[in-house]
C-alpha positions as CSV (number, residue, x, y, z in Angstrom):
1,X,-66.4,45.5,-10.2
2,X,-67.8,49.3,-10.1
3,X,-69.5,50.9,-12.4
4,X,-69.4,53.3,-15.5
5,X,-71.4,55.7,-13.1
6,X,-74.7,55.6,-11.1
7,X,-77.9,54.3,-12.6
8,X,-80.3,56.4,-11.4
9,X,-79.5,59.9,-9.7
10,X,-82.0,62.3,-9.8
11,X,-84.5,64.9,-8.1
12,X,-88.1,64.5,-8.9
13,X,-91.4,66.2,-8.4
14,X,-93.1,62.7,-8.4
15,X,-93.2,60.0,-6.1
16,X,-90.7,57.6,-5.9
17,X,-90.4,54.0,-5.9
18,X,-87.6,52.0,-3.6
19,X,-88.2,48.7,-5.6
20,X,-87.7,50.7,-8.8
21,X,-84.8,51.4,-7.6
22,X,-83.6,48.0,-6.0
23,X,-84.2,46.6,-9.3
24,X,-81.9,49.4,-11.0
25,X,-79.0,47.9,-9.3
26,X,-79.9,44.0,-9.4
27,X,-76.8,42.6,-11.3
28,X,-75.4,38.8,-11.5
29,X,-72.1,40.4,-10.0
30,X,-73.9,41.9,-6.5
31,X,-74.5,39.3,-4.2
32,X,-76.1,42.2,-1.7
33,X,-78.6,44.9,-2.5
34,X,-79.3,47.6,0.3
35,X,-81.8,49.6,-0.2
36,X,-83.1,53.0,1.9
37,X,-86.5,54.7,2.1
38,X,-86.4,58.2,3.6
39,X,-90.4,58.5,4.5
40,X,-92.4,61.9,5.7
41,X,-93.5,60.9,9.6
42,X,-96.1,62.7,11.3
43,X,-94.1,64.3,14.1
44,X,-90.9,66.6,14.4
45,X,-89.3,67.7,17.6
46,X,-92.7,66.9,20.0
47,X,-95.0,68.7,16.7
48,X,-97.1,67.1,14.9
49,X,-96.6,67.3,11.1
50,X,-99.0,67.7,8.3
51,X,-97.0,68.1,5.2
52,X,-93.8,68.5,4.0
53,X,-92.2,70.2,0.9
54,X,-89.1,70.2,0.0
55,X,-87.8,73.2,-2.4
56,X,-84.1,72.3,-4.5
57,X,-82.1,74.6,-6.0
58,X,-81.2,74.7,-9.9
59,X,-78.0,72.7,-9.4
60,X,-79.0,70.0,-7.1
61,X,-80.1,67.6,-10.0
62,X,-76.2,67.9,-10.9
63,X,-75.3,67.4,-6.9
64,X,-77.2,64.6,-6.6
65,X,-75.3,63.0,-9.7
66,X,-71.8,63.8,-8.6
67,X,-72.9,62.2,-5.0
68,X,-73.6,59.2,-6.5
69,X,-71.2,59.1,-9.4
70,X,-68.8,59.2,-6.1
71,X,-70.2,55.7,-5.1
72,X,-70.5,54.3,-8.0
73,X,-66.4,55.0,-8.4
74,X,-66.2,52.8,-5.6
75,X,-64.0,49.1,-6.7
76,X,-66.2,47.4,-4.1
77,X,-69.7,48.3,-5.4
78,X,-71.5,47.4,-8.1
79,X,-74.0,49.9,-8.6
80,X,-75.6,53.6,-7.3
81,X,-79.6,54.3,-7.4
82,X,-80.7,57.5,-5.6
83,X,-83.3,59.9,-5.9
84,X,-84.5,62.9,-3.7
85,X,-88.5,64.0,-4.4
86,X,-89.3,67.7,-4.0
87,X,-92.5,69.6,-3.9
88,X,-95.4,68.9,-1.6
89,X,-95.6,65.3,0.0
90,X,-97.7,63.6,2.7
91,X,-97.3,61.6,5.6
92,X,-95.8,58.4,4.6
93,X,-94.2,59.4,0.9
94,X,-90.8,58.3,0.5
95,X,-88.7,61.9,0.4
96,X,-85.4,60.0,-0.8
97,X,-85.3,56.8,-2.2
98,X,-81.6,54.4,-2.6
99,X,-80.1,51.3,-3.1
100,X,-76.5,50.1,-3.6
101,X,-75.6,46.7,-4.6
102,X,-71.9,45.3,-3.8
103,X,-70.8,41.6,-4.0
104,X,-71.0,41.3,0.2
105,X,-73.9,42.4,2.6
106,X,-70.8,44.8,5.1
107,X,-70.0,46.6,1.5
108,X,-73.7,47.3,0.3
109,X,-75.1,48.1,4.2
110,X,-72.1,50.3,4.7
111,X,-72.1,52.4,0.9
112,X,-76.4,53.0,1.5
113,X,-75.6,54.3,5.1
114,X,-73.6,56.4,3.8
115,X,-75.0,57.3,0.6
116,X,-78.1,58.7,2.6
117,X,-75.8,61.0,5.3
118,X,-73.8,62.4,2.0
119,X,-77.2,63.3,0.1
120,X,-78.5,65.2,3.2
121,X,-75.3,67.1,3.6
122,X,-74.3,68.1,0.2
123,X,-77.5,68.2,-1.9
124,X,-79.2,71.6,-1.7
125,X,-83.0,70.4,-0.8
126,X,-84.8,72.6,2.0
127,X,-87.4,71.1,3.9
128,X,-90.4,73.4,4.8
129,X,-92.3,71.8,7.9
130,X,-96.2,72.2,8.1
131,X,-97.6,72.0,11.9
132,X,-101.1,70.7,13.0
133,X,-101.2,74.3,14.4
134,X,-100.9,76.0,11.3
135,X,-97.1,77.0,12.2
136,X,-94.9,76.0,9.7
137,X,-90.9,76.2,9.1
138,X,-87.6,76.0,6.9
139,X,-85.2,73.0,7.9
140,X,-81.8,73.0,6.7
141,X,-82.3,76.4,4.8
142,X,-79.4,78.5,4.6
């Protein structure tokens, strides 16, 4: 039932589009489409946020395309959409935008939950943090 590979895997300076992506996985074989929106909030830790901006390195177009190509090998789904945005976003853009369609509903909820934890630990995005204060700092920056 899988794929060749993923249908969309990519990081992007623009904003992104979860339905774009729900509709990149549609298929007559999926009888389940899960889809994820990862969205700036206004609030981090007891701070309030102004802005985000997120900073890849050169190779994480290629991570982001190997994560996925790893779910798309899956026999039990259909097929892979995931995209990370980088550069400067507001309260409310989507950051990271999924979906994974599968022939059952446990398949596609499972492979999206997933999908999102593997993204946040393997693809090199760093998150810089902007304060109502005017403080700002580096999240998951090595």
């Amino acid at each position: 039932m899988s794929s060749a590979g993923p249908v969309i895997a990519r990081v992007v300076d623009a904003p992104l589009s979860v339905a774009e992506h729900e509709d990149a996985v549609a298929d007559k074989a999926a009888g389940a489409v899960v889809s994820f929106a990862g969205v700036v909030r206004d609030h981090d830790g007891g701070r309030s946020v102004t802005e985000l901006e997120y900073v890849g390195h050169p190779t994480a177009p290629e991570v982001i395309a190997e994560v996925a190509g790893d779910f798309a090998a899956r026999p039990e789904i259909v097929a892979v959409a995931v995209s990370h945005r980088v550069g400067l976003l507001g309260i409310g853009d989507v950051a990271l935008a999924c979906a994974v369609s599968a022939a059952h509903r446990g398949e596609a909820f499972a492979a999206c939950a997933e999908l999102v934890d593997e993204v946040k630990k393997r693809l090199p995005v760093w998150k810089r943090q902007v304060f109502t204060d005017g403080e700002e700092e580096w999240v998951a920056c090595p």
